[in-house]
C-alpha positions as CSV (number, residue, x, y, z in Angstrom):
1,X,-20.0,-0.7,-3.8
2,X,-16.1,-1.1,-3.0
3,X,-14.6,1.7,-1.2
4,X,-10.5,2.1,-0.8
5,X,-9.6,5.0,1.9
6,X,-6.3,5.8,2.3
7,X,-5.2,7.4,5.7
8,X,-2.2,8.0,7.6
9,X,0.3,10.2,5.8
10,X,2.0,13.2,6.5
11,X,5.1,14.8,6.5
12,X,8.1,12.9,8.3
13,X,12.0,13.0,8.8
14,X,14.3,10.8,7.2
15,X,14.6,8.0,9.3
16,X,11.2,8.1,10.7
17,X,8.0,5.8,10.3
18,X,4.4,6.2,9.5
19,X,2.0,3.6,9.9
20,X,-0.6,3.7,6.7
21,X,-4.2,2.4,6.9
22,X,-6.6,1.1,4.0
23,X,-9.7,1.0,5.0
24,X,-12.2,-1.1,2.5
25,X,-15.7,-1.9,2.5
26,X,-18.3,-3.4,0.2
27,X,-16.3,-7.0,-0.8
28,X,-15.3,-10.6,0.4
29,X,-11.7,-9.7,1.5
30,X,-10.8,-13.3,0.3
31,X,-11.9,-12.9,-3.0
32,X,-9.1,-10.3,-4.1
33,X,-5.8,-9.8,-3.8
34,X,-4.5,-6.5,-2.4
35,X,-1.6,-4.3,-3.3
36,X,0.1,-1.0,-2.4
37,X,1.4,1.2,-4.7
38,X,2.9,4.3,-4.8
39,X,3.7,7.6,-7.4
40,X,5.6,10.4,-7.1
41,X,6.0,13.5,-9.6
42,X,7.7,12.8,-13.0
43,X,7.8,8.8,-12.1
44,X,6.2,5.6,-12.9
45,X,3.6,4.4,-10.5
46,X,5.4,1.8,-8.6
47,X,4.4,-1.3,-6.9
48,X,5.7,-1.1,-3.3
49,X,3.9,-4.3,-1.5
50,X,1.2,-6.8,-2.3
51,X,0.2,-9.9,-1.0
52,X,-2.8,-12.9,-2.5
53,X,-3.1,-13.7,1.3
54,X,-0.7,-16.6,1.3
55,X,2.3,-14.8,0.0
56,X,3.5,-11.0,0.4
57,X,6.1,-9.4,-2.1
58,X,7.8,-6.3,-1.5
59,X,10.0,-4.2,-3.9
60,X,13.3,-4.0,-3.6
61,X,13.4,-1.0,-3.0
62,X,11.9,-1.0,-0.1
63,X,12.4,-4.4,1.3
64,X,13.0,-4.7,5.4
65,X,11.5,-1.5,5.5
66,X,7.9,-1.6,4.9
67,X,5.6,-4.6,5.9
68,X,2.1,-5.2,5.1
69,X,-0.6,-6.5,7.7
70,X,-4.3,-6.3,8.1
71,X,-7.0,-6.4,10.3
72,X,-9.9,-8.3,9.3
73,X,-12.0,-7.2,11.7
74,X,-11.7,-3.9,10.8
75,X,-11.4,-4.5,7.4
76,X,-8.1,-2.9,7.2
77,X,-4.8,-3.4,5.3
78,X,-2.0,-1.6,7.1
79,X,1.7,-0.9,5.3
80,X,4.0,0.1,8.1
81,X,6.7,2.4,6.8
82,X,10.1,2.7,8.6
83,X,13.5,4.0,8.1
84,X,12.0,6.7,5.3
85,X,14.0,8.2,3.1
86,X,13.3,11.3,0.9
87,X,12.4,9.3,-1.9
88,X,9.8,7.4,-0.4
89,X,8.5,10.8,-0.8
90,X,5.0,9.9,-2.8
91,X,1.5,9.5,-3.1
92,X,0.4,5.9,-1.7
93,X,-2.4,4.0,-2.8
94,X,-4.0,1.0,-2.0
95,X,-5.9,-1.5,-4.3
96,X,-7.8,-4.6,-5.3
97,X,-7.1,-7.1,-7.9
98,X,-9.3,-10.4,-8.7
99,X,-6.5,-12.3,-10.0
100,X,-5.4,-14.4,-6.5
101,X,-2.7,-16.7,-8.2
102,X,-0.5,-13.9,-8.3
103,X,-0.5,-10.4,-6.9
104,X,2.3,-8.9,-8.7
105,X,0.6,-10.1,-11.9
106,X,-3.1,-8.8,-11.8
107,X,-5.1,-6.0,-13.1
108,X,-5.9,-4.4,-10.4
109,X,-9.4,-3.2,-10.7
110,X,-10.3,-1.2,-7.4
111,X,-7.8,2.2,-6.1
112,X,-8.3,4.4,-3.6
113,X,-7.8,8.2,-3.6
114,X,-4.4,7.9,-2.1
115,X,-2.4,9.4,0.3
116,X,0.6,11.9,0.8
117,X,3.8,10.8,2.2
118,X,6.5,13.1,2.4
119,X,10.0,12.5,4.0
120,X,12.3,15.7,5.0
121,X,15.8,15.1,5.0
């Protein structure tokens, strides 16, 4: 079965960084296209990053702040988080889609359980 685990958030000053891991299991990495995604209370689920594995979007609004890696090896997709500002302040998810022509496009079809990020100010 696919499995999407969040990990890495917590509670941070504006200004800081956090470093968030998705850890997947049970697919061919190459056959989907991942994306990170974020919500906080009383607003739309947003799309933050995602990337078909030749091309990587970001959001404008947080564009030359976040990038997205991975780690085959480890089966990981990382999104590195810096100069936070409170309303970055959300719950982050990570998740598949099967459409590979375009990321920002798909169904995504796979989510993890997501995970807290809250920046102080």
């Amino acid at each position: 079965e696919v499995q999407l685990v969040e990990s890495g958030g917590g509670l941070v000053q504006a200004g800081g960084s956090l470093r968030l891991s998705c850890a997947a299991s049970g697919f061919t990495f190459d056959d989907y296209a991942i994306g990170w995604f974020r919500q906080a209370p009383g607003k739309e689920r947003e799309r933050v990053s995602c990337s078909n594995g030749g091309t990587t979007y970001y959001a404008d609004s947080v564009k030359a702040r976040f990038t997205m890696s991975s780690d085959y090896a480890k089966n990981t997709v990382y999104l590195e988080t810096n100069s936070l500002k409170p309303e970055d302040t959300a719950v982050y998810y990570c998740a598949l889609s099967s459409n590979l022509v375009s990321c920002q496009s798909g169904h995504y079809d796979y989510w993890g359980q997501g995970t807290q990020v809250t920046v102080s100010s």
